[in-house]
PQR file with spaces between the fields and no chain letter, atoms N, CA, C, O and H, PARSE charges and radii, in Angstrom:
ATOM       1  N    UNK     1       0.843   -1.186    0.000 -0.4000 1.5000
ATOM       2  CA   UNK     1       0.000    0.000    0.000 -0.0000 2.0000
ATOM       3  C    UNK     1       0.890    1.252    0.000  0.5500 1.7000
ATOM       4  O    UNK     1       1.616    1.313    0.992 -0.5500 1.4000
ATOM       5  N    UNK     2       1.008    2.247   -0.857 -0.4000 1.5000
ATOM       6  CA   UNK     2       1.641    3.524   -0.856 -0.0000 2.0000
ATOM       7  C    UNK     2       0.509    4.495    0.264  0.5500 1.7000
ATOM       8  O    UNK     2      -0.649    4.363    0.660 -0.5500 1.4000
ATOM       9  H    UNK     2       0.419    2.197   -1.663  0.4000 1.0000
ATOM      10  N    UNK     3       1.467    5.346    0.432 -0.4000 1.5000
ATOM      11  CA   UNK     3       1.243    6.422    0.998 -0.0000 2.0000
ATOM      12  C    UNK     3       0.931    7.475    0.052  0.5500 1.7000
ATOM      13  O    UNK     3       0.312    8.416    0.548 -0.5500 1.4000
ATOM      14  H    UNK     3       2.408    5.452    0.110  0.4000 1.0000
ATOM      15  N    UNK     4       1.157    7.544   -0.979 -0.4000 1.5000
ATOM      16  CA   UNK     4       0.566    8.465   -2.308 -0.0000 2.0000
ATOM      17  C    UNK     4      -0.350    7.734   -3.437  0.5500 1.7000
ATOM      18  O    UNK     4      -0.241    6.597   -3.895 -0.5500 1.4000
ATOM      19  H    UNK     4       1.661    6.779   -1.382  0.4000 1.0000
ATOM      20  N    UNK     5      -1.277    8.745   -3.731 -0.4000 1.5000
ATOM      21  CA   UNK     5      -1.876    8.484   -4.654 -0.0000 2.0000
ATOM      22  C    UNK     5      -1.569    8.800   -6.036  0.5500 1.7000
ATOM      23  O    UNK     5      -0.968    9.874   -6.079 -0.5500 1.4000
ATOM      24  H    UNK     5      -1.366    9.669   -3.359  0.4000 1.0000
ATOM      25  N    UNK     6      -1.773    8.202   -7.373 -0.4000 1.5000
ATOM      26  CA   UNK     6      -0.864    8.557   -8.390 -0.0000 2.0000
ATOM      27  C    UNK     6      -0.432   10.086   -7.969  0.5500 1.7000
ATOM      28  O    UNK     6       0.544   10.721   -7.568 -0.5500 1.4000
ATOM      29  H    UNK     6      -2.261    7.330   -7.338  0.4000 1.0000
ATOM      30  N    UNK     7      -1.805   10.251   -8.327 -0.4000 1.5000
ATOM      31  CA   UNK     7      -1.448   12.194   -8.450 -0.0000 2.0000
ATOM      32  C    UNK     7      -0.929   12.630   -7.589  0.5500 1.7000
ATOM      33  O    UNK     7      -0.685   13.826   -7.751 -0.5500 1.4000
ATOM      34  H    UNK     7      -2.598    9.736   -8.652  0.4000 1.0000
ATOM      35  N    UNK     8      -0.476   12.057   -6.295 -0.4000 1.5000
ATOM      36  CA   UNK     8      -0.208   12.900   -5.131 -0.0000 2.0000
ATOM      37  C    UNK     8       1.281   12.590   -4.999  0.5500 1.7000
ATOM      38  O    UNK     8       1.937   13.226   -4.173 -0.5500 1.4000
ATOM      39  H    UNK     8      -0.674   11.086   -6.164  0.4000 1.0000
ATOM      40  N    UNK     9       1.884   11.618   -5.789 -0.4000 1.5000
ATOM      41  CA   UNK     9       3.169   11.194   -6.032 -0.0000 2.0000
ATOM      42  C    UNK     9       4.111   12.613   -5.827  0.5500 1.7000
ATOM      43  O    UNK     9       3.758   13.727   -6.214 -0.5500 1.4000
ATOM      44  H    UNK     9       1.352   11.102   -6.460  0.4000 1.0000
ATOM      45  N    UNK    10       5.536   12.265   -5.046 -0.4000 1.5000
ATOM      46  CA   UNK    10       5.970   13.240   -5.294 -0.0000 2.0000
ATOM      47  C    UNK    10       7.030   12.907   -7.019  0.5500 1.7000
ATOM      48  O    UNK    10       7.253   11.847   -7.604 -0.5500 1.4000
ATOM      49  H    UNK    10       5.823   11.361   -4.731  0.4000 1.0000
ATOM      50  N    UNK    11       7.374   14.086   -7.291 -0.4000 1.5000
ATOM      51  CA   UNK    11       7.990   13.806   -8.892 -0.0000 2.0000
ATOM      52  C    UNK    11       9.468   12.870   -8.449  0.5500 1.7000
ATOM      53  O    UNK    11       9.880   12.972   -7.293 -0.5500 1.4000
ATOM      54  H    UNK    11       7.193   14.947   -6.816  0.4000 1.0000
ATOM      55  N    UNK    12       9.981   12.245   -9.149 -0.4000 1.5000
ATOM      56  CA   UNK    12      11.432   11.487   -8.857 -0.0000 2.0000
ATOM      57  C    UNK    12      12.324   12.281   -8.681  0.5500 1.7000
ATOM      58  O    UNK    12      13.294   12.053   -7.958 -0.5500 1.4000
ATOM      59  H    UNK    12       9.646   12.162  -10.087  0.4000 1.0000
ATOM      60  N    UNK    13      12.105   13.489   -9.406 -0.4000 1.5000
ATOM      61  CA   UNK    13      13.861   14.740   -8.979 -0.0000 2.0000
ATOM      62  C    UNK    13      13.253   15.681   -7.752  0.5500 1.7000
ATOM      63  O    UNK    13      14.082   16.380   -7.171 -0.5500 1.4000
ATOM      64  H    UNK    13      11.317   13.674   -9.994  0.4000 1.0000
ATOM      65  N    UNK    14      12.161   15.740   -7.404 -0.4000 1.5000
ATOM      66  CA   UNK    14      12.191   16.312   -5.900 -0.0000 2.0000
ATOM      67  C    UNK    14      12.398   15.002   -4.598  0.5500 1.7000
ATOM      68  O    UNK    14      12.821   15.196   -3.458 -0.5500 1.4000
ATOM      69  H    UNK    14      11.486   15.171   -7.876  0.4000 1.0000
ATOM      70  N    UNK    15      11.910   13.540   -5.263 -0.4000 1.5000
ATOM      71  CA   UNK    15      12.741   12.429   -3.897 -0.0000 2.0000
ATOM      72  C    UNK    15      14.298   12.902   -3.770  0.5500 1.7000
ATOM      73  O    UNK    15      14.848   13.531   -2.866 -0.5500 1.4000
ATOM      74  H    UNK    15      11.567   13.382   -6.189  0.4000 1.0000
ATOM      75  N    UNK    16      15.084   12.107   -5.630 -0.4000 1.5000
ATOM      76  CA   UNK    16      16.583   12.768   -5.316 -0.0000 2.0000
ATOM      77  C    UNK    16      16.762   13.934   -5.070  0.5500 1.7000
ATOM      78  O    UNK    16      17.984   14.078   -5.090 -0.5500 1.4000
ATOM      79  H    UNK    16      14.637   11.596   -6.365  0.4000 1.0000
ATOM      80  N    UNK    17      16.228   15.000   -4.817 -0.4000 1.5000
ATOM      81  CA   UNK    17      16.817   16.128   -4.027 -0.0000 2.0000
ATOM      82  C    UNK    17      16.358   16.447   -2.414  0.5500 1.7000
ATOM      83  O    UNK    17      16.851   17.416   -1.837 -0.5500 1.4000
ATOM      84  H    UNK    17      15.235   14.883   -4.801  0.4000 1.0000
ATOM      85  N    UNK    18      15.412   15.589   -1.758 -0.4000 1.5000
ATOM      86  CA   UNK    18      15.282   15.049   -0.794 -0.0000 2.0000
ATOM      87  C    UNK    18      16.531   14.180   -0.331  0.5500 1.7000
ATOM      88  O    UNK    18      17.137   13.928    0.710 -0.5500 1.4000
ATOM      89  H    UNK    18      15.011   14.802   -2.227  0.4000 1.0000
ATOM      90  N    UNK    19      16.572   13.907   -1.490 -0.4000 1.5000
ATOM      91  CA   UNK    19      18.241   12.292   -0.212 -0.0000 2.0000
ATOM      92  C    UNK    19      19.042   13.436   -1.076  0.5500 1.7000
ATOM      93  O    UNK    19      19.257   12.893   -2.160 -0.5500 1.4000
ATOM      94  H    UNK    19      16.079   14.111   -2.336  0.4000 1.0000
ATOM      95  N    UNK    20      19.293   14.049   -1.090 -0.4000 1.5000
ATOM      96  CA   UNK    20      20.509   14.881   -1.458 -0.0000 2.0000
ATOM      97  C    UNK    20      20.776   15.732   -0.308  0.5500 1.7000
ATOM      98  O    UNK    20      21.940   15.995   -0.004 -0.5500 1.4000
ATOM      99  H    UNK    20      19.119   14.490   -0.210  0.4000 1.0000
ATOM     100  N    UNK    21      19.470   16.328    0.566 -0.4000 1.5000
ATOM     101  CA   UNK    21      19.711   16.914    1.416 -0.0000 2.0000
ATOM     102  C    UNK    21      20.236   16.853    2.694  0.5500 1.7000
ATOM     103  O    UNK    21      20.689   17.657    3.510 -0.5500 1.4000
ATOM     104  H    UNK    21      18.525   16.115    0.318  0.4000 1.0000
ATOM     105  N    UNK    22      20.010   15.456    2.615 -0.4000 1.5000
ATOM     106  CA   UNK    22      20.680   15.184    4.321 -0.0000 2.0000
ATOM     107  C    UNK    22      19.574   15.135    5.334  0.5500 1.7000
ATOM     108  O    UNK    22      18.807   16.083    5.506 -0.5500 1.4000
ATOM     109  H    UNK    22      19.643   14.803    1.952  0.4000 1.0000
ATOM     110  N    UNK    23      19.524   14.241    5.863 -0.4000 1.5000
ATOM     111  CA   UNK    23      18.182   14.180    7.416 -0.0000 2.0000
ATOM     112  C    UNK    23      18.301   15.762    7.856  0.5500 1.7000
ATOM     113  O    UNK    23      17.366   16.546    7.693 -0.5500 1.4000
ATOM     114  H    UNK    23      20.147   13.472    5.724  0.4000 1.0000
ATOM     115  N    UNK    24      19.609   16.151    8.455 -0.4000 1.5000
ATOM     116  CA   UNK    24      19.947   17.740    9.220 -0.0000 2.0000
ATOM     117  C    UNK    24      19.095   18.845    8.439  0.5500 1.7000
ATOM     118  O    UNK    24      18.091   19.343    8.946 -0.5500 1.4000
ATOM     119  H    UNK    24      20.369   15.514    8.588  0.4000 1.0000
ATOM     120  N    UNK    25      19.551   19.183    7.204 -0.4000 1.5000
ATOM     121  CA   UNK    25      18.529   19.615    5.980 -0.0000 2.0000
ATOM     122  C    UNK    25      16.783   20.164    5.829  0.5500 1.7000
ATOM     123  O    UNK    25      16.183   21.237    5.773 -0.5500 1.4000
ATOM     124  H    UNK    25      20.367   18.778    6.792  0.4000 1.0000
ATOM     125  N    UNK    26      16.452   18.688    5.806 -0.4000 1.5000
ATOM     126  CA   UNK    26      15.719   17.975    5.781 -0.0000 2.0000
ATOM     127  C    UNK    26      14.405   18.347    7.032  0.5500 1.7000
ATOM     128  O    UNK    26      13.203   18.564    6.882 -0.5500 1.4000
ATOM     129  H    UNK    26      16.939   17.816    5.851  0.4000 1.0000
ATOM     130  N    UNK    27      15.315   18.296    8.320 -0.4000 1.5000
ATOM     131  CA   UNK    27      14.481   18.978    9.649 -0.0000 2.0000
ATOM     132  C    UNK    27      14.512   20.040    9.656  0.5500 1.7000
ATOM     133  O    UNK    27      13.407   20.561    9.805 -0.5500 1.4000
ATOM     134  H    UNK    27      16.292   18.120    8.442  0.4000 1.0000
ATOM     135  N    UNK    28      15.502   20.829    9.535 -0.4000 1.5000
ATOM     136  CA   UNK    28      15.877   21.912    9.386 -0.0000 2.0000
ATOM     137  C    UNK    28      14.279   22.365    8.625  0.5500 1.7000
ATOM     138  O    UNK    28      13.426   22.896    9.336 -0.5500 1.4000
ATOM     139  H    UNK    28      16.400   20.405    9.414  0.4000 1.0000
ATOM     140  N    UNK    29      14.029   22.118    7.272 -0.4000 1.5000
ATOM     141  CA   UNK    29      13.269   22.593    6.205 -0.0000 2.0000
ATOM     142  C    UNK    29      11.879   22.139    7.112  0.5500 1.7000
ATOM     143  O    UNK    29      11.288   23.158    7.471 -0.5500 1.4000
ATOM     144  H    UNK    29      14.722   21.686    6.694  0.4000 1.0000
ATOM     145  N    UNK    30      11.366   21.193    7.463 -0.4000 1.5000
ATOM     146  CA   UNK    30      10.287   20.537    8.358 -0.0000 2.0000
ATOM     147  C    UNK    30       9.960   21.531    9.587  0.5500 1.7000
ATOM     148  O    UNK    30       8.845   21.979    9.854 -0.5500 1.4000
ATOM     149  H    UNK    30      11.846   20.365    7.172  0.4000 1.0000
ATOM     150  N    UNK    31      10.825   21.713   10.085 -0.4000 1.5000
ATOM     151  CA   UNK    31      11.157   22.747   11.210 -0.0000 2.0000
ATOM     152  C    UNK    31      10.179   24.100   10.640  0.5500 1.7000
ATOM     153  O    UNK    31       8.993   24.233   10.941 -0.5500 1.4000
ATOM     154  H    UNK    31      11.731   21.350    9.868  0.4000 1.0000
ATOM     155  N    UNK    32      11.056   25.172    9.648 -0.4000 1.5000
ATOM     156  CA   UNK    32      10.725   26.058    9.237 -0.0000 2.0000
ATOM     157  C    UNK    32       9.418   25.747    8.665  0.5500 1.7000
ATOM     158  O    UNK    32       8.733   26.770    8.674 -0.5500 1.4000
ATOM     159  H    UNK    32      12.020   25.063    9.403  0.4000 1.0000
ATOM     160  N    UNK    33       8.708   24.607    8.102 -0.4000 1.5000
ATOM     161  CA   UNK    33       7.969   24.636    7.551 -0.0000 2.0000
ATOM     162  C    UNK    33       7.097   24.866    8.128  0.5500 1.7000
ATOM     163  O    UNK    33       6.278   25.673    7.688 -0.5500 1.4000
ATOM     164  H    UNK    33       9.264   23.776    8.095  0.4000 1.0000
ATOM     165  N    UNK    34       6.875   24.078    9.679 -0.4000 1.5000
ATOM     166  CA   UNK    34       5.703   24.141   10.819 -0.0000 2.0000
ATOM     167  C    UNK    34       5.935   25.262   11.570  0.5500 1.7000
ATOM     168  O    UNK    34       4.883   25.540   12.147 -0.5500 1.4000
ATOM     169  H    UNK    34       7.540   23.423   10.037  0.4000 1.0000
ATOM     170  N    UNK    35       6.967   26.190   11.895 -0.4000 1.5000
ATOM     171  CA   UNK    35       7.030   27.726   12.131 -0.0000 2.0000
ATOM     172  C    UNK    35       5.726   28.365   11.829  0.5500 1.7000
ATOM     173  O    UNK    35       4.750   28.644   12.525 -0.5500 1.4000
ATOM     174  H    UNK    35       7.821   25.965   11.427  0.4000 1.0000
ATOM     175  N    UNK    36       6.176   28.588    9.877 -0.4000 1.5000
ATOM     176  CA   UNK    36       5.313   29.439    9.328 -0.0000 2.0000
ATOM     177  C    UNK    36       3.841   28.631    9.505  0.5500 1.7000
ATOM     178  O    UNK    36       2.967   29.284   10.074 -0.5500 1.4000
ATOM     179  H    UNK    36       6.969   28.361    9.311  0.4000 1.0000
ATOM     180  N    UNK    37       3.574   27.590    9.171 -0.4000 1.5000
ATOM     181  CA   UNK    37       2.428   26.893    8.993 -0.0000 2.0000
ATOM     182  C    UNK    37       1.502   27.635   10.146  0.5500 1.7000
ATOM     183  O    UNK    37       0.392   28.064    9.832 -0.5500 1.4000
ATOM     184  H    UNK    37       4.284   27.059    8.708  0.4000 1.0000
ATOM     185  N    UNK    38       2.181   27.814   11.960 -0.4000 1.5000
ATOM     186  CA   UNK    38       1.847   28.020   12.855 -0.0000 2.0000
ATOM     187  C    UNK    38       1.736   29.771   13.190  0.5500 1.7000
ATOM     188  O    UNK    38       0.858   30.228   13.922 -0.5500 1.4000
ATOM     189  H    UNK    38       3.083   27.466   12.215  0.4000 1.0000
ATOM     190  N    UNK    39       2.657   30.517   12.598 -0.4000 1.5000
ATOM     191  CA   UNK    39       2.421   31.692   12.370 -0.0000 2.0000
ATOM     192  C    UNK    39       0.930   32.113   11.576  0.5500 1.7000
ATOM     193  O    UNK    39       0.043   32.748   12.148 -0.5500 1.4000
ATOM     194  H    UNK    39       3.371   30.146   12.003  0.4000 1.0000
ATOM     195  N    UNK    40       0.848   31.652   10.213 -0.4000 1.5000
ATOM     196  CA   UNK    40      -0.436   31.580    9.475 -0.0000 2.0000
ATOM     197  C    UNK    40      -1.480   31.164   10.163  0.5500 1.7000
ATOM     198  O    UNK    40      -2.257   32.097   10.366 -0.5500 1.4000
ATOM     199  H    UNK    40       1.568   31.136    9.749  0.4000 1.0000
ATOM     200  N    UNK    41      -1.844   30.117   10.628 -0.4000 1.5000
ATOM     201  CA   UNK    41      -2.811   29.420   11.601 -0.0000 2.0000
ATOM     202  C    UNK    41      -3.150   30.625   12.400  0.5500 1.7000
ATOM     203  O    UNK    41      -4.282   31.107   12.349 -0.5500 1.4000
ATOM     204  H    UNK    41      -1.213   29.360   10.463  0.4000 1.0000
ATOM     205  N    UNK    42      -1.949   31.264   13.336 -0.4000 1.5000
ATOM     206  CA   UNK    42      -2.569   32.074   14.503 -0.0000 2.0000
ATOM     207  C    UNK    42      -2.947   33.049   14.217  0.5500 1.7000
ATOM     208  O    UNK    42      -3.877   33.538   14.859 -0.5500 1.4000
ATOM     209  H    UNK    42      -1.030   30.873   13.378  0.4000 1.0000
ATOM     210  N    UNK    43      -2.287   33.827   12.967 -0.4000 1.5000
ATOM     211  CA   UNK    43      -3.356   35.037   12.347 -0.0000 2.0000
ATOM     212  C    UNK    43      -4.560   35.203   12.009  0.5500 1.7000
ATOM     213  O    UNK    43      -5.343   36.126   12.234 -0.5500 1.4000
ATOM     214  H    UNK    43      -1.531   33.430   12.446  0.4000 1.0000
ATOM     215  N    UNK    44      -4.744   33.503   11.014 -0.4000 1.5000
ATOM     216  CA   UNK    44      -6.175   33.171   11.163 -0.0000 2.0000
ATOM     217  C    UNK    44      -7.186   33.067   12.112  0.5500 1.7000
ATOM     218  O    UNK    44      -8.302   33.574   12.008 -0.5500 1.4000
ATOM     219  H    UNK    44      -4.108   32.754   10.831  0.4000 1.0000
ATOM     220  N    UNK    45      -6.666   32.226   13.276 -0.4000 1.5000
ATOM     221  CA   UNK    45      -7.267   32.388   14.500 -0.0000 2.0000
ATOM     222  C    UNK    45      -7.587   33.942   15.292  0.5500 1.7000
ATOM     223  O    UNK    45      -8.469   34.267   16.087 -0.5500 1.4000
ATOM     224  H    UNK    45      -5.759   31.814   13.360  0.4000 1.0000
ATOM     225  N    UNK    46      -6.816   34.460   14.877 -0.4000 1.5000
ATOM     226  CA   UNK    46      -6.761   35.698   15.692 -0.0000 2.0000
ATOM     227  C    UNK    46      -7.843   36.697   14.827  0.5500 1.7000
ATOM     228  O    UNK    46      -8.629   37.498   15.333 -0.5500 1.4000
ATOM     229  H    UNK    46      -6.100   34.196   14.231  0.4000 1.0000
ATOM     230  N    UNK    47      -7.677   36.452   13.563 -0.4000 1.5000
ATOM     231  CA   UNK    47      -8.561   37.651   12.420 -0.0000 2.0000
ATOM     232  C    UNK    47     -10.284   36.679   13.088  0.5500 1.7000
ATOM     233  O    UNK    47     -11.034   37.162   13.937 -0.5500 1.4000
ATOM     234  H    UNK    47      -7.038   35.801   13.152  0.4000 1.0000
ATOM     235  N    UNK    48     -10.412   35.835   12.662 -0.4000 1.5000
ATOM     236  CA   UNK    48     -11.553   34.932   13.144 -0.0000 2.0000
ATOM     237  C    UNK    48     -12.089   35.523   14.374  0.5500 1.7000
ATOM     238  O    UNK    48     -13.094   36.232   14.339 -0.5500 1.4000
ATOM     239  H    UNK    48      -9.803   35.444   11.973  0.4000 1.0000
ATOM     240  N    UNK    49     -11.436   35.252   15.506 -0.4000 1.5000
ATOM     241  CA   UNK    49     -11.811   35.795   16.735 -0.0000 2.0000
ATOM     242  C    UNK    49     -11.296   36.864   17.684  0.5500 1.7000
ATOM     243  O    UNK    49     -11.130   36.929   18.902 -0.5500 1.4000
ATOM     244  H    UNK    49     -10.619   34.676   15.535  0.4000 1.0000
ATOM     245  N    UNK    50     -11.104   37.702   16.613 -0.4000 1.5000
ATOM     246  CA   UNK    50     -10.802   39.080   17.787 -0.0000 2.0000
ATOM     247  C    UNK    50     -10.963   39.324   19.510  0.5500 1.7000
ATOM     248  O    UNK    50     -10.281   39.969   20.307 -0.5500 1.4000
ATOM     249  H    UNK    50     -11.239   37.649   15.624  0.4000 1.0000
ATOM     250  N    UNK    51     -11.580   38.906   19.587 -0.4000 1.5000
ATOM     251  CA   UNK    51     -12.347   39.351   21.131 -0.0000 2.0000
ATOM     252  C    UNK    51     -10.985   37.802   22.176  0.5500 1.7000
ATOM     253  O    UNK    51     -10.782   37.877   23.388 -0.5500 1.4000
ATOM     254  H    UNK    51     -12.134   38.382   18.940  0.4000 1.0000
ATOM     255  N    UNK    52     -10.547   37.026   21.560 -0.4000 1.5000
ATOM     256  CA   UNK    52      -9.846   35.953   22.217 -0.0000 2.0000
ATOM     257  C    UNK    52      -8.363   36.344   22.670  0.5500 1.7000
ATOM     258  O    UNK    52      -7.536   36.544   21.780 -0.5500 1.4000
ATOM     259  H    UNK    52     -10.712   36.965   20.575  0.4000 1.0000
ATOM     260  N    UNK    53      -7.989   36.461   23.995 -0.4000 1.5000
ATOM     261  CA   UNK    53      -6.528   36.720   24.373 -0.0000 2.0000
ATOM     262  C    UNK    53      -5.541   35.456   23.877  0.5500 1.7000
ATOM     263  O    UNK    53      -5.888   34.322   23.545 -0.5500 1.4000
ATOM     264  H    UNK    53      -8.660   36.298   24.718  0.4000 1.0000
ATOM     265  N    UNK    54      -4.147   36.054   23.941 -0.4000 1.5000
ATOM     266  CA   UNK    54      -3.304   35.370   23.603 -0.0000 2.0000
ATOM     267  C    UNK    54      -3.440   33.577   23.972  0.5500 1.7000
ATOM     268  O    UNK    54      -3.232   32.690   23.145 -0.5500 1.4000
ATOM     269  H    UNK    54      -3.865   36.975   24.211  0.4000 1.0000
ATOM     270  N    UNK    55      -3.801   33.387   25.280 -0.4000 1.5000
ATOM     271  CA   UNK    55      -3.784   32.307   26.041 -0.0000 2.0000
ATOM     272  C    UNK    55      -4.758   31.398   25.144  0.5500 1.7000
ATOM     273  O    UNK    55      -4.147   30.449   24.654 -0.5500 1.4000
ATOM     274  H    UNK    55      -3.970   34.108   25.952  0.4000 1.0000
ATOM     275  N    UNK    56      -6.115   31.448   24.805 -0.4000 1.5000
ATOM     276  CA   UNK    56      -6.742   30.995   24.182 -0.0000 2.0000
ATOM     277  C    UNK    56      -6.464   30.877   22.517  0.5500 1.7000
ATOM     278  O    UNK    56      -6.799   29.855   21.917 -0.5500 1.4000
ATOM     279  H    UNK    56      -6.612   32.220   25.202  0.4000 1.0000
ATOM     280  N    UNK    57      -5.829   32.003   21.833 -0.4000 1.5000
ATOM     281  CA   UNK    57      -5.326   31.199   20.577 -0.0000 2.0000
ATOM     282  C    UNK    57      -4.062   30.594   20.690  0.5500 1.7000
ATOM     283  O    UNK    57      -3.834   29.968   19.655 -0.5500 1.4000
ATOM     284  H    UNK    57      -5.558   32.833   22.320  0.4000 1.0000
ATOM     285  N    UNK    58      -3.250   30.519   21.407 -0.4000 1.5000
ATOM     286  CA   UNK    58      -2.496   29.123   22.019 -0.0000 2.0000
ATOM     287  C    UNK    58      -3.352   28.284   22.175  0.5500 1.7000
ATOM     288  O    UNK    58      -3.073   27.190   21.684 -0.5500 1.4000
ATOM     289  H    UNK    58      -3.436   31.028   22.248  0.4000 1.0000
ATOM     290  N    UNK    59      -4.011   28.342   22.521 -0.4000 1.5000
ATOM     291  CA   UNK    59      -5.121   26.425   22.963 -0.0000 2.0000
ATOM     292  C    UNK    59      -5.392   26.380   21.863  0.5500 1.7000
ATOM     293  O    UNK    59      -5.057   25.241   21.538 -0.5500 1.4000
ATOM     294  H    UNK    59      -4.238   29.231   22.920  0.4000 1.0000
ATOM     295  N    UNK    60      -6.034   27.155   20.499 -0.4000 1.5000
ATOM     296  CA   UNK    60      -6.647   27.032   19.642 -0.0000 2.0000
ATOM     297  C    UNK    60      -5.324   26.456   18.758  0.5500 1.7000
ATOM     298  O    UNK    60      -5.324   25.334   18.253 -0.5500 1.4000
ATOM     299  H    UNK    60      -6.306   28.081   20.763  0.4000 1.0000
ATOM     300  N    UNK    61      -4.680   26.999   18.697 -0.4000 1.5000
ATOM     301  CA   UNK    61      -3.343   26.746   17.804 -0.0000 2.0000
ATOM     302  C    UNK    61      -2.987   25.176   18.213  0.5500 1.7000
ATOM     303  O    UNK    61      -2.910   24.214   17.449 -0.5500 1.4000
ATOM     304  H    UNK    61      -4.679   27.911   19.107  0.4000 1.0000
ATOM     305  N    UNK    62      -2.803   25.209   19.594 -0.4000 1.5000
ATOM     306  CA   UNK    62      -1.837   23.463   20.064 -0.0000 2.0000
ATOM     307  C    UNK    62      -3.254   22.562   19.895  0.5500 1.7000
ATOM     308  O    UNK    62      -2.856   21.504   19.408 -0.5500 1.4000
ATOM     309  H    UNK    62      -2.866   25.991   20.214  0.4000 1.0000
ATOM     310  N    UNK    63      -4.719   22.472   20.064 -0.4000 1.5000
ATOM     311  CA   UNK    63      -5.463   22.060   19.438 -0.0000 2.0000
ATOM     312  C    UNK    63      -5.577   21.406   17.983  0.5500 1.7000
ATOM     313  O    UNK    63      -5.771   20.202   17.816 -0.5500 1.4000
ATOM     314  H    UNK    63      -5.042   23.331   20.461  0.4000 1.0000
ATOM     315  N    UNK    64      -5.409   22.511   16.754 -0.4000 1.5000
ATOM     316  CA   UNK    64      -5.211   22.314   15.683 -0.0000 2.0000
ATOM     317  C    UNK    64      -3.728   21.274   15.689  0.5500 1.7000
ATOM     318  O    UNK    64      -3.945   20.064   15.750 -0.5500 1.4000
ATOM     319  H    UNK    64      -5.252   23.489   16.890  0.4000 1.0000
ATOM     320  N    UNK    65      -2.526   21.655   15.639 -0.4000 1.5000
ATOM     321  CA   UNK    65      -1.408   20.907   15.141 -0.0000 2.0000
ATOM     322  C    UNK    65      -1.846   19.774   15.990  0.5500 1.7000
ATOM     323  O    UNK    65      -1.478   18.772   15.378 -0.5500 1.4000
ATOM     324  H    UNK    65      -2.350   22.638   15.589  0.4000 1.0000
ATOM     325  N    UNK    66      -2.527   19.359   17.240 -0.4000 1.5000
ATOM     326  CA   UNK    66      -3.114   17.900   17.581 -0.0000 2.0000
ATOM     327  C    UNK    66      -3.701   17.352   16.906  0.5500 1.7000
ATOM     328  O    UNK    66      -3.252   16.309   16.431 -0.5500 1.4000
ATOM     329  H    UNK    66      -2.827   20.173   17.737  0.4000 1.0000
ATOM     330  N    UNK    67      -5.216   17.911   16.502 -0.4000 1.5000
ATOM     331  CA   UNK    67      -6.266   17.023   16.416 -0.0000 2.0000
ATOM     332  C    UNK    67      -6.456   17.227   15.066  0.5500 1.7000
ATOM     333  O    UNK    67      -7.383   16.634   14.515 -0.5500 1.4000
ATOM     334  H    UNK    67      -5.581   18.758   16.887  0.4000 1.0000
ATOM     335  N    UNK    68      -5.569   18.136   14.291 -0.4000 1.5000
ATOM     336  CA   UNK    68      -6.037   18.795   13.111 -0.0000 2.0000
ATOM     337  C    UNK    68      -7.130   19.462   12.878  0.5500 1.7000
ATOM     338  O    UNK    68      -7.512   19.367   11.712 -0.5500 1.4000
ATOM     339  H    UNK    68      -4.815   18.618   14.738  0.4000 1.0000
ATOM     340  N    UNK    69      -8.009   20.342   13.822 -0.4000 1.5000
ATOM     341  CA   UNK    69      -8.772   21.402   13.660 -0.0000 2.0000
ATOM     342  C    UNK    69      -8.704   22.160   15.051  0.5500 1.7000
ATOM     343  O    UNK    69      -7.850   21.721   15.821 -0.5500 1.4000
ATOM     344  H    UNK    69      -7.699   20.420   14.769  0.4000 1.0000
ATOM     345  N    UNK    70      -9.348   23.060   15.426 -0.4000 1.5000
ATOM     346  CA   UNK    70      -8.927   23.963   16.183 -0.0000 2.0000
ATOM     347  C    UNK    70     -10.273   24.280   16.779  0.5500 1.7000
ATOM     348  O    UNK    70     -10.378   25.161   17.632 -0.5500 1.4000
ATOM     349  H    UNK    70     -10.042   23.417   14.801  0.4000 1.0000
């Protein structure tokens, strides 16, 4: 059983440039990726519900990257 569907395949020269990068790389890029992912999220959260203090779009935020919704 794959983990991709045709279409969702990644292309063969973005795998080899995946193992080109190195695991270190690799997190590194994973890392930054869930940064921004989490920056975006909390703006959303925050434009959405104005009236909510910091403390609560933290719950809303560590919610989402859990359960995948918020």
């Amino acid at each position: 059983m794959s983990l991709y569907s045709e279409t969702d395949r990644p292309d063969p020269q973005q795998i080899a440039a995946w193992r080109r990068m190195g695991g270190v790389r690799r997190t590194e890029l994973a890392t930054r990726l869930r940064e921004q992912t989490a920056a975006v999220k909390r703006d959303s959260l925050m434009g959405k519900n104005p009236d909510w203090n910091e403390v609560e779009v933290a719950e809303a935020l560590a919610r989402y990257f859990l359960r995948g919704h918020a």
